[in-house]
VOKOL-764954 format. One line per field, with one value per residue (C-alpha): residue number from 0; x, y negated, z negated. Coordinates in steps of 0.001 Angstrom, whole numbers. Each point is the difference from the previous one (the first is absolute). Layout:
REM VOKOL-764954
nr	c(NUM  ...)
u	c(X  ...)
v	c(Y  ...)
w	c(Z  ...)
REM end
This chain:
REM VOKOL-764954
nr	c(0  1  2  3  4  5  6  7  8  9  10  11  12  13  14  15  16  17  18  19  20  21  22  23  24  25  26  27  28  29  30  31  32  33  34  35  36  37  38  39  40  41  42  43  44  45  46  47  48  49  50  51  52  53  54  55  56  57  58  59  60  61  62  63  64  65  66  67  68  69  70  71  72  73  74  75  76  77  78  79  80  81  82  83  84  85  86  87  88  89  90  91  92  93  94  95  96  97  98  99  100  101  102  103  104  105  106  107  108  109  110  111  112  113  114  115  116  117  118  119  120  121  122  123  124  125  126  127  128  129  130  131  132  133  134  135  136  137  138  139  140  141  142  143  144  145  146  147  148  149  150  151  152  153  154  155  156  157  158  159  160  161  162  163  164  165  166  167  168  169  170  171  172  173  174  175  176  177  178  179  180  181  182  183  184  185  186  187  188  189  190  191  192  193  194  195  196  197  198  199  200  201  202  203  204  205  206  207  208  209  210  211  212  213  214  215  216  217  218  219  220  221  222  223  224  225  226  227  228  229  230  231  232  233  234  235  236  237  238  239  240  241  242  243  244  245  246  247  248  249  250  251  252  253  254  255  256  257  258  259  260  261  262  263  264  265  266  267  268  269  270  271  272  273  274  275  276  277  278  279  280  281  282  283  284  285  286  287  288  289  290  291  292  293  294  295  296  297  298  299  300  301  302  303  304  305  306  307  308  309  310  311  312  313  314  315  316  317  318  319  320  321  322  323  324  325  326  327  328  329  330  331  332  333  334  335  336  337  338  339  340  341  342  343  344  345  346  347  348  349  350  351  352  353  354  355  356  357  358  359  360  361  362  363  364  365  366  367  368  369  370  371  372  373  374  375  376  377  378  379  380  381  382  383  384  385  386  387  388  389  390  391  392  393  394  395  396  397  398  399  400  401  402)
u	c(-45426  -260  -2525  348  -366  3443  2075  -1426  475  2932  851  -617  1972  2880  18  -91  -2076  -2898  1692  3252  -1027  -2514  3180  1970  -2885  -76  3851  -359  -2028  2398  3240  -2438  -1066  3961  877  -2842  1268  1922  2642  399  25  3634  1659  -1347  1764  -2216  2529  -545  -2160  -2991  1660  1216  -2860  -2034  2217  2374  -1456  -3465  881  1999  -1245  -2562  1525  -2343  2570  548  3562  1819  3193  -706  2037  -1080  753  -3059  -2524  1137  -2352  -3164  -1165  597  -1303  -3222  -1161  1271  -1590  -3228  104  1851  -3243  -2678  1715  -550  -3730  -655  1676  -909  -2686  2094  78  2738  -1340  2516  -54  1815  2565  3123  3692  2875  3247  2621  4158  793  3226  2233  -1129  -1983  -3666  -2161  -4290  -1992  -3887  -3023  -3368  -3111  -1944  -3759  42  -2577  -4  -1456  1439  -1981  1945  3700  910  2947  3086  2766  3948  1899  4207  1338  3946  1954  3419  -29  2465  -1316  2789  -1521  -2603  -3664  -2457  -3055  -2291  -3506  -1882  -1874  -3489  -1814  -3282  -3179  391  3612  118  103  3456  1376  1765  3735  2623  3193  2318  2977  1495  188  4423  -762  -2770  1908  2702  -1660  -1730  3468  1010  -3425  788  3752  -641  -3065  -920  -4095  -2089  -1048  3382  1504  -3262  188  3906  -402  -3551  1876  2665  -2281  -1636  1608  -2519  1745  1837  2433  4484  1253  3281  -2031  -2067  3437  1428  -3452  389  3680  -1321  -2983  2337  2257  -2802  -1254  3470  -61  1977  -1202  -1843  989  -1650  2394  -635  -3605  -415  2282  -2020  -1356  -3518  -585  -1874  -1936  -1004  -863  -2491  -1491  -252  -3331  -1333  1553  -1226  -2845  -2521  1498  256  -2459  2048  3068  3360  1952  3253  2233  -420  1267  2598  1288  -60  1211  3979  -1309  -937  3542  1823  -2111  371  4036  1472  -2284  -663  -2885  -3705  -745  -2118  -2906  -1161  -3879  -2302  -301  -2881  -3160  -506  -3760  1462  142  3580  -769  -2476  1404  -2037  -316  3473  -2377  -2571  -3540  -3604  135  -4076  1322  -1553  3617  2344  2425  1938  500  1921  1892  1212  936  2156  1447  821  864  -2869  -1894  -3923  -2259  -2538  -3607  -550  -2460  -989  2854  2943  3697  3095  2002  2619  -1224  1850  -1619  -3294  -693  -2757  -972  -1302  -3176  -41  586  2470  1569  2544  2725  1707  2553  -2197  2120  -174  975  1598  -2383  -1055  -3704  -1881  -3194  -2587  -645  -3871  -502  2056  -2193  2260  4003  1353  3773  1658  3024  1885  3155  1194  3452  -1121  553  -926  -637  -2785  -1609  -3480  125  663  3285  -414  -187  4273  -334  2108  2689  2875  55  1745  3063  3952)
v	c(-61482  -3080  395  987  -3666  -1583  2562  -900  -4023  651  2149  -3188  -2368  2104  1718  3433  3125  382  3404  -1546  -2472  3105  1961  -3192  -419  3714  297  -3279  1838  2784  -1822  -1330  2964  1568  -2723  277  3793  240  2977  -2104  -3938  13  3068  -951  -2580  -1558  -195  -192  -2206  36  -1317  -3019  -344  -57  -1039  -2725  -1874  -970  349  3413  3044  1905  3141  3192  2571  -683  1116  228  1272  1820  -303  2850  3671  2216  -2460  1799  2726  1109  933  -3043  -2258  1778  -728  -3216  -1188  1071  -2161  -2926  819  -59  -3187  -1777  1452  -1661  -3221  -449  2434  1160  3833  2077  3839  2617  2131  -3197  91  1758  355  2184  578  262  -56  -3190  -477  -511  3115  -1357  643  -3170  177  -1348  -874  -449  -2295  84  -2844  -1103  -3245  -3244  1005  3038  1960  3385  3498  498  -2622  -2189  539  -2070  1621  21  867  503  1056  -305  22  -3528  -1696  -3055  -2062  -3370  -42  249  -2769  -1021  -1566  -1046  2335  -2270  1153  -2505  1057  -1106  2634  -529  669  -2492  919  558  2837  383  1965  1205  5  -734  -3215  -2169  451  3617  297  -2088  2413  2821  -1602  -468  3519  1489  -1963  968  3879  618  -3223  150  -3184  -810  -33  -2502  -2129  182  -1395  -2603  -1282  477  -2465  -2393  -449  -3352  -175  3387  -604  2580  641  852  1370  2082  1466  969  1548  2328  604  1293  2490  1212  653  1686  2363  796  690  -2383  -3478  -3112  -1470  -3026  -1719  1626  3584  -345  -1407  2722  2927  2346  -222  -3567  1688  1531  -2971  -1993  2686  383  -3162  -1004  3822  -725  -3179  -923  966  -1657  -3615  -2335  -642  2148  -2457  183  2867  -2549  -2564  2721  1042  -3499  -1325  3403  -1445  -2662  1949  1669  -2837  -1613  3075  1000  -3424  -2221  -1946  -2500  354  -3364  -2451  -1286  -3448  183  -1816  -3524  -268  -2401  -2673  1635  2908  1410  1504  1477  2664  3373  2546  3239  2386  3356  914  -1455  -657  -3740  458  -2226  494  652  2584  -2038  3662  574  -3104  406  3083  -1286  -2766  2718  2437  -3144  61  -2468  -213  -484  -2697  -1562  -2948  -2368  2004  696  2365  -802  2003  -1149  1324  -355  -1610  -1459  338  -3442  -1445  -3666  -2270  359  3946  916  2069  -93  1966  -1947  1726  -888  716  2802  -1466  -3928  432  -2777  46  546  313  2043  -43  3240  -5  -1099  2862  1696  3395  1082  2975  1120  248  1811  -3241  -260  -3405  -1320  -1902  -3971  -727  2345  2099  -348  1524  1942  -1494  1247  3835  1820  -217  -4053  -1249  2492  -705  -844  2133  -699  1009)
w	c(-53985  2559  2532  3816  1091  -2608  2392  3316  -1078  -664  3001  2247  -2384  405  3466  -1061  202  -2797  -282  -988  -2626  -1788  -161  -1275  -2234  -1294  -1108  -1506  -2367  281  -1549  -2458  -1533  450  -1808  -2414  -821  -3548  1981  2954  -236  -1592  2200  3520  1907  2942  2984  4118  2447  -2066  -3428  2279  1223  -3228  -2237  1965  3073  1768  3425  -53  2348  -1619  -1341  -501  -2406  -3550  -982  -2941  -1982  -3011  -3306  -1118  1645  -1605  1924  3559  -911  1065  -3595  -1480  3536  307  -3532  -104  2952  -747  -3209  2268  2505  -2473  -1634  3277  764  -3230  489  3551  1150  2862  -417  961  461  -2024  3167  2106  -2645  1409  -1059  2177  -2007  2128  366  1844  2309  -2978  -1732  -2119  -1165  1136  555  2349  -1298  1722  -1648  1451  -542  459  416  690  4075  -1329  3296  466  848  -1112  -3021  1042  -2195  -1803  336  -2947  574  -3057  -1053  -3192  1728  1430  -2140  -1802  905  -1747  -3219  1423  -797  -1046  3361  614  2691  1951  493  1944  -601  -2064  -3106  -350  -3931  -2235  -1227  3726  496  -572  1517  -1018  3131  1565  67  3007  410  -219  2774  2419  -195  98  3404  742  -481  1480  3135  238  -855  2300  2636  -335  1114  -3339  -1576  2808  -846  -3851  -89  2542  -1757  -3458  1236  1333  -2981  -1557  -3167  -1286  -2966  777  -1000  3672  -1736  -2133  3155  1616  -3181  -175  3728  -484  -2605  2061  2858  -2433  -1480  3837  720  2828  1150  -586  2730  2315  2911  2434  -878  -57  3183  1283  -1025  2053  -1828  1281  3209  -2349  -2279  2836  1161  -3053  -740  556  -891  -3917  -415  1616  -1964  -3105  1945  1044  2912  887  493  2546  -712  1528  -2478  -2849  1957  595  -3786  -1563  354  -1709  -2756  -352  200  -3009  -1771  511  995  -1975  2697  -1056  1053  2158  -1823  1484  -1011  -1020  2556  -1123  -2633  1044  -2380  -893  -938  -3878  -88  -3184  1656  1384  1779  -1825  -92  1255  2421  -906  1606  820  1449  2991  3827  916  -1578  -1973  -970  3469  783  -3227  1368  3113  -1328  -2097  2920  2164  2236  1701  -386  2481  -2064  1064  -1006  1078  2705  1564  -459  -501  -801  -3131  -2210  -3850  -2517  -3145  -2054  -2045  -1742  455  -3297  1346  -313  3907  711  3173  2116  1385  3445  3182  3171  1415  3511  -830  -3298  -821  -4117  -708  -2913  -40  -2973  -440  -672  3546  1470  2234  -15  205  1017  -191  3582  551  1087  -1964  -1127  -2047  -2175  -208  -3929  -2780  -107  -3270  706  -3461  -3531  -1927  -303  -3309  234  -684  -3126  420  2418  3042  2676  715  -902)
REM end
């Protein structure tokens, strides 16, 4: 198990509560030994926020549930959970070290809305925080009536940490067409926060190698299975729930941010996102800023969260160009407001961060070991060239979206 100190490193490199990365930590380990087990690696499909986040992009919200469709029925009972987690458990204690007490482990059977049977698990964990009183706990949703619309696949979980086994840890889980619809579908069928975030940040992210027509042919059969229409822009700004989105808004997803964006800027780029998706209207393209002529274009920085051991948290600007936030940087002794744009390397090994003062629209370039310290702001900006602050995601080689 990685010591106390790993988490709270990496607790400033990212923004985030040393609570939240233990827990991220823990059902790393988690999947792992699921994935480990004989019964379970080849009937459980990983699904939801946290597969995305795990399995698909860097600078995605941090998701705490772990949820999956099962392929096979029998595994939605408690007599074949209970001793199969405790061998899944003991797998992990002796992988890992992090023990997770049999009297944390929990499953409730019960009928879901559709009538059918679906569980909900609980997993304590003990973890390198080493929190005293009540253990904290890991949710695990699990159904078998989801229909697997597209064939699941093989992913990398990424488990940023220093005893990441040597083999990594793979996943089998949805594919990317059939999360976005199911985002899609989520958002249409019950307007939460975190749904209106996940489709708009889906979208937005260009290095995706995604089919757009095969994300609206899933979406038609989720809608069809929920028995509901297909979504448009119009209807969902028209619902009734929006009050209620907007006032839980920062409740939902505050905690799972390093800095909470503004609803508005959702709002405002979710037509955008239907219009892509049903009229095939094209994604702008952003021309690149100009490369510097000391600059090795073969270099990318790396496609998922890491520890760059840099005075200034290079993660949290990252996610701020993601989420289209400015940063408030100090540098040199004095503190300016830029929106981020590009990570690059020169030939003589500096890397640098090249940004548009938000106030000028001037271009600066910042080397990044002489950043005295960034923070996210919740400044919105449009942005004037690509953003290209992560390397080509685990997607690269297939596709590109498009028609």
């Amino acid at each position: 198990m990685i010591d106390r100190q790993e988490i709270l490193e990496l607790s400033r490199e990212w923004g985030l509560a040393a609570e939240s990365l233990e827990k991220d930590y823990a059902l790393g380990w988690l999947l792992a030994g699921i994935f480990d087990h004989a019964a379970l690696k080849a009937n459980w499909v990983f699904k939801g926020g946290t597969c995305l986040k795990k399995s698909y992009f860097e600078t995605y919200r941090f998701s705490e549930d772990l949820d999956f469709t099962l392929k096979d029925a029998a595994h939605l009972k408690e007599d074949f959970l209970a001793p199969t987690f405790a061998e899944v458990t003991a797998w992990v204690y002796e992988q890992s070290g992090i023990e997770m007490p049999a009297d944390s482990i929990r499953f409730e059977v019960y009928t879901n809305p559709r009538g059918k049977t679906a569980v909900q698990g609980r997993v304590g964990y003990v973890g390198p925080m080493q929190r005293r009183g009540s253990v904290p706990r890991i949710k695990l949703d699990l159904t078998d009536d989801e229909p697997l619309v597209l064939p699941p696949v093989q992913r990398e979980v990424h488990h940023p940490y220093s005893d990441k086994p040597a083999a990594g840890i793979q996943a089998l889980c949805y594919p990317y067409e059939e999360l976005f619809a199911e985002k899609v579908r989520a958002l249409a069928e019950r307007m939460r926060p975190r749904d209106l975030y996940d489709v708009v940040h889906l979208y937005r992210h260009d290095e995706a190698a995604c089919d757009r027509g095969l994300v609206v042919n899933t979406l038609k059969e989720k809608c069809a299975f929920k028995g509901i229409p297909v979504p448009s822009a119009t209807a969902l700004a028209n619902r009734p729930e929006r009050a209620e989105l907007e006032a839980e808004w920062a409740n939902m997803l505050g905690h799972q941010l390093p800095q909470l964006p503004p609803l508005a800027q959702f709002f405002e780029e979710l037509p955008r996102v239907f219009s892509w998706l049903f009229e095939a209207v094209a994604k702008p393209i952003m021309a690149a800023v100009p490369v510097a002529a000391d600059e090795d274009v073969s270099w990318r920085p790396p496609a998922m969260l890491t520890s760059w051991r840099f005075t200034a948290p290079l993660e949290i600007i990252r996610f701020a160009a993601a989420n289209r936030l400015c940063v408030d940087l100090a540098y040199q002794g004095s503190h300016r407001v830029i929106e981020p744009y590009s990570l690059r390397r020169t030939r003589d090994g500096n890397i640098v961060l090249h940004a548009i003062r938000h106030d000028s629209g001037e271009h600066r370039t910042y080397r990044v070991d002489r950043i005295e310290g960034a923070s996210a702001t919740s400044t919105s900006f449009v942005p004037r060239y690509a953003i290209e602050l992560t390397a080509p995601g685990p997607q690269a080689g297939l596709s590109a979206c498009g028609g």
